[in-house]
N, C-alpha and C positions, 0 to 999 in steps of 0.2 A: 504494500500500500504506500503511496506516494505520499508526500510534504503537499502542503497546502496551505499557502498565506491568503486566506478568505473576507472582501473584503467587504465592507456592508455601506455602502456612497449614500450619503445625503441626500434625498430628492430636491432634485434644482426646477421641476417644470412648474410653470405657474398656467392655472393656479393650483397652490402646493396642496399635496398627495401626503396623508399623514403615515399608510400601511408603510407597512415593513415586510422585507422577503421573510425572514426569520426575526422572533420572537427572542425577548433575554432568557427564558426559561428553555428556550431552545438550543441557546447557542450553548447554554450549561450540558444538555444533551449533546451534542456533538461535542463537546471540548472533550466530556466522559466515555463516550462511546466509540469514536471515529480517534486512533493516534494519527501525531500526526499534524494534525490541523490546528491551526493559530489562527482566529480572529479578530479582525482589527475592525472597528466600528468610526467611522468620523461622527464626529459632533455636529449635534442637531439639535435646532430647537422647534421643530417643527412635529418630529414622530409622534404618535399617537403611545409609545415608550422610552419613557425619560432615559439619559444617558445613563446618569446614573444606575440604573437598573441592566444595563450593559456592561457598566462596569463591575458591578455586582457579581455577574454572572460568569467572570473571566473574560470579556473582551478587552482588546488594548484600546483606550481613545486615543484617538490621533486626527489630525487639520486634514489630513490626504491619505489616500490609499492609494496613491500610484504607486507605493512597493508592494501590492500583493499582486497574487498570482489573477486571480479572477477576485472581480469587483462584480457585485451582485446589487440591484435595486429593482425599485419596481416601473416607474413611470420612463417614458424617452429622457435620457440624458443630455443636459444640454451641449452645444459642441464645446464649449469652452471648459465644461468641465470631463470630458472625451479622455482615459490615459494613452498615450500612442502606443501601439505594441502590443498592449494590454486585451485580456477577455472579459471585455463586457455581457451581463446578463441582463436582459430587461424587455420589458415590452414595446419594440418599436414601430409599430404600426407601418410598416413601410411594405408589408407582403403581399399589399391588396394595392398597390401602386398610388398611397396616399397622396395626394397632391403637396400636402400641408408639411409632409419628413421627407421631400426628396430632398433638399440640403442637410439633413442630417445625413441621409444615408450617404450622400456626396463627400460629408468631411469624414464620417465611419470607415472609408477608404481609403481616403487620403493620408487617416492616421494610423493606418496598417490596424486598426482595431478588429479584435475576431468578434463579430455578433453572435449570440447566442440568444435566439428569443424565446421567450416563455414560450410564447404563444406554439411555436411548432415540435417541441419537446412530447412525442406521442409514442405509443409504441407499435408493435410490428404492424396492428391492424388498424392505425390511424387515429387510436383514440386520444384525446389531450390527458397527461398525465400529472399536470400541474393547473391549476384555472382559479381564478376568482368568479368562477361563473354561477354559483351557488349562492352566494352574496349577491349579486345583481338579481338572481330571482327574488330572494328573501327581500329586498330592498325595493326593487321594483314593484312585486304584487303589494307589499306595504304602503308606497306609495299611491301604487292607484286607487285602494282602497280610500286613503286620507282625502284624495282629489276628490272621489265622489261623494264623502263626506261632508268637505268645505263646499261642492258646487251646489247641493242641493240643501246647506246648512243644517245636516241631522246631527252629524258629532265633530268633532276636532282633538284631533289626534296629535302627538308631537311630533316633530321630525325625527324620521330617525337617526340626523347627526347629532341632535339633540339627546339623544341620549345617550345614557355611557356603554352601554353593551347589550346585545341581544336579548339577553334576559331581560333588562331595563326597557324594550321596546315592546316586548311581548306583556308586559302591565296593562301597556294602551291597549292592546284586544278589545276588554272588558266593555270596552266604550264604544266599542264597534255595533249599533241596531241599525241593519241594513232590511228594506221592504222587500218582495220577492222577485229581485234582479237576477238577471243573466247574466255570467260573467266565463266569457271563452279566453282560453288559456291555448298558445299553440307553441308546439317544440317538445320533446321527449328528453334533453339532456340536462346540465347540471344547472341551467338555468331553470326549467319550466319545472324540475324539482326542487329548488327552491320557493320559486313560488307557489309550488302548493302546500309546502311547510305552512305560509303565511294562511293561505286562505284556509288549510283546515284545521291549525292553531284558532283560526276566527273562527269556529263549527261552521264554515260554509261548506253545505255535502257537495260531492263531486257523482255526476250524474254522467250517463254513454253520451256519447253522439245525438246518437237515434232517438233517445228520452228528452235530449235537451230542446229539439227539432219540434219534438211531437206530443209532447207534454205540458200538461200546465202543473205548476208545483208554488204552494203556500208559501214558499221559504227562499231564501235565496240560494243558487244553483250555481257549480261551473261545470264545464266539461272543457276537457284536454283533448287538443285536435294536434296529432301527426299529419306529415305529410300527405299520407292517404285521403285523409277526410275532406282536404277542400284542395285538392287538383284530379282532376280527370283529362282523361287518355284528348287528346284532338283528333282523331280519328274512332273516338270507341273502344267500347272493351273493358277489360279489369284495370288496375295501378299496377307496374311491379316497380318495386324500390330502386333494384339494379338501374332499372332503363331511369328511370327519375334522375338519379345523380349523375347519369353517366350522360342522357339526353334531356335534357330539363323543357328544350323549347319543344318535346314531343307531346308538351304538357299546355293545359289552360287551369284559370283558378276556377275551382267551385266555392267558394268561400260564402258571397252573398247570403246564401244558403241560411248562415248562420247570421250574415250583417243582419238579415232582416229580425231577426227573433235575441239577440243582445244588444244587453244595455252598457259593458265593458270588455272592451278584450284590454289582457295581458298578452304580448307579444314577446315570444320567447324563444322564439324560431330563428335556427341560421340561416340567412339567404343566402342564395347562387343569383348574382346578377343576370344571369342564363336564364333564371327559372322565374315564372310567371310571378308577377306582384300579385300580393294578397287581396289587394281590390283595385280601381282606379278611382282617381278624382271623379267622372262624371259619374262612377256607381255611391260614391258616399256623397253627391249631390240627391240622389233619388230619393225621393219623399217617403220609400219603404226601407231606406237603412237608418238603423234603430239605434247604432252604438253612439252614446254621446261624452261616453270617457275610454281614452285608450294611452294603456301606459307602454309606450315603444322601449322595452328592453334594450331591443337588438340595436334601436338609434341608428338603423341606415338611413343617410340623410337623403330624402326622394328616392327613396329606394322602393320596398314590395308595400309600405306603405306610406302614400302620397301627404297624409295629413301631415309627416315628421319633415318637416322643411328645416329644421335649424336643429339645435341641440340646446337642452336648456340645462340649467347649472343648479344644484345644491339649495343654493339659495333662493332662487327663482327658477323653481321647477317646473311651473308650467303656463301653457298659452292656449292658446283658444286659435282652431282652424275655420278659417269661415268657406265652408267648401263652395258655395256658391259663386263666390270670387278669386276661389284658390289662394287666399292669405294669410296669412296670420294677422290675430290681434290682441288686443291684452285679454288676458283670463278673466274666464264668468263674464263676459260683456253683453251677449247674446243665448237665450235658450235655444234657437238654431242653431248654435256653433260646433263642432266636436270640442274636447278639453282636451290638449294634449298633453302627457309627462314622457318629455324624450331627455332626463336626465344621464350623459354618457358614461357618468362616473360613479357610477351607484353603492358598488362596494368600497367606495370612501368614506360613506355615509356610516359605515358601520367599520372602523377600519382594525380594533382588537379583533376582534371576532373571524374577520376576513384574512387577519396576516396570520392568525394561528392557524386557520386551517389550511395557507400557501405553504406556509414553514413546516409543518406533517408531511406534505406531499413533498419538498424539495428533500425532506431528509431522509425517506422512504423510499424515492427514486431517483432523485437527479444527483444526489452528494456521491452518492456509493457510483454510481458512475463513472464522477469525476477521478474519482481516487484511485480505480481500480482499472480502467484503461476502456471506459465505452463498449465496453462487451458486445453491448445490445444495441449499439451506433445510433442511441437515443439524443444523442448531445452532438454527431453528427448531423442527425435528421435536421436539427434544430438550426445549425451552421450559418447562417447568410451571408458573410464576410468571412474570408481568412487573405493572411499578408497581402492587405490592398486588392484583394479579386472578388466575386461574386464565386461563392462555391457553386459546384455544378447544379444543383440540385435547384438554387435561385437565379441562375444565368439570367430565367425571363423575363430579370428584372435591369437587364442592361439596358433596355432603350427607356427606360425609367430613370434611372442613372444617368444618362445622358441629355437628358429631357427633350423627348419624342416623344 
């Protein structure tokens, strides 16, 4: 097992990110468990875990960690704080050809920096092995709850940055007296399982598809829709999954289905820009689409759904879409309006809670990795940069690089 000067960087993006990769009671487990490994932690006054409590724990403080081996954070680093040479961890949003980080990923080359991003750390079958995507359900379905709350003035909930930990947000439940709304939930992963933490912590029962369509029910109701449930074949037929991911445009949405008979969706689903938006603007103008809160998880901006035109913050969670004229405007302005929460940052919101359960998964899978020589070419997978190139595996992101 190899030496390892592990380093844990300051988050520099604004606006500041309190999580943490790993936790101080974590770092106590790796210093115990894993020889070997040294810790260095810069100084922060921002983490959602005081320094002090790092230092507690066996970390070194120190101004920089450009002498470790790998530098570990969580949000994009900025360039000036970039170590050249160095293996950066983090989440760079640059895989989806982001407009907003092609100069990062421009100076990440420049500085012979190796990327390593969270985000593509999966194993042999593609699955993500690391994610904050649990927390953005939990935070999400929380939120849209609050949203229908305040729009219709029944209760008022705290925020949950507002409070100090999961447990501390799960009190508000109690407060929750919802009439007997619909509320569709779509996506099957670590996202749309967290959000039903949320809503059946709230006793909102979770009902089929077909019941939710075809039923009337005293109580308030969600159902979870996969992929299957609101795309069909464009030529007819059954769904099959394979052809789905593989040919997405062989698809159309059925979605409506459900616009017509809900009063909120939670949005929890990955899109493929390939594959059919979940409605269009002129179908959530129709005088028989019924959803008039919808809290966009996933935050594609104009993406499968048309109402999430911006991204809204923490603070200022939500806005009102006026489909009629395709805009935004300020929140609860209109009872015509949809209400949007396309919050991007959501497991911020909650951010003890969220860095424990990254720092379980990084030390469970990605640490022993590191140490022991990528076995399982999990931390290759992940690679997007090494000495100033685009690893093979992201080449298709040279003409991005380039700005084409």
């Amino acid at each position: 097992m190899q030496q390892l000067k592990l380093g844990i960087i300051k988050e520099g993006k604004v606006p500041i990110d309190k999580r943490v990769p790993i936790t101080p009671d974590q770092c106590k487990t790796i210093l115990s468990e894993f020889t070997g490994v040294e810790i260095y932690c810069q100084r922060s006054n921002i983490r959602c875990f005081h320094d002090d409590e790092y230092q507690q724990a066996g970390a070194n403080m120190v101004d920089s960690v450009a002498d470790c081996d790998v530098i570990i954070g969580v949000k994009e680093v900025p360039n000036s704080m970039l170590v050249d040479g160095k293996t950066h961890f983090f989440f760079s949003h640059t895989t989806k050809k982001q407009e907003y980080n092609r100069g990062l990923l421009q100076t990440i080359l420049k500085k012979n920096v190796k990327l390593i991003d969270w985000e593509g750390l999966t194993n042999e079958a593609g699955q993500r092995l690391i994610a904050f995507g649990r927390y953005a359900g939990i935070v999400g379905a929380y939120n849209g709850i609050l949203t229908y709350g305040r729009r219709y003035n029944l209760f008022h909930l705290r925020p949950a940055h507002e409070c100090f930990d999961m447990a501390d947000m799960q009190l508000e439940y109690a407060k929750v007296k919802l009439p007997a709304i619909k509320i569709v939930l779509t996506g099957g992963g670590r996202v749309s399982k967290g959000a039903m933490e949320v809503l059946t912590g709230m006793k909102i029962r979770k009902v089929s598809p077909i019941e939710f369509l075809n039923e009337y029910f005293a109580e308030p109701v969600y159902t979870q829709l996969n992929t299957r449930d609101y795309n069909k074949h464009i030529a007819g037929g059954g769904f099959s999954r394979d052809e789905f991911y593989r040919n997405p445009t062989n698809y159309k949405s059925n979605f409506m289905q459900y616009a017509r008979k809900a009063d909120v969706l939670i949005a929890g689903a990955f899109w493929d820009p390939k594959a059919p938006v979940l409605f269009t603007k002129e179908e959530a103008n129709e005088s028989d689409f019924n959803i008039r809160i919808i809290a966009d998880i996933t935050c594609d901006i104009e993406g499968s759904i048309p109402s999430t035109k911006r991204p809204s913050t923490i603070d200022d969670p939500v806005y009102d879409y006026n489909s009629s004229d395709d805009k935004i405007e300020a929140a609860f302005t209109d009872e015509s309006n949809i209400t949007v929460m396309a919050v991007d940052n959501l497991p911020c919101e909650l951010p003890r809670n969220a860095s424990e359960d990254f720092g379980k998964e990084f030390i469970k899978y990605i640490l022993p990795n590191l140490l022991t020589g990528d076995k399982d070419n999990i931390i290759k997978r992940a690679t997007i940069t090494e000495n100033g190139h685009l690893t093979e595996r992201y080449s298709y992101l040279q003409d991005y690089v380039d700005g084409n």
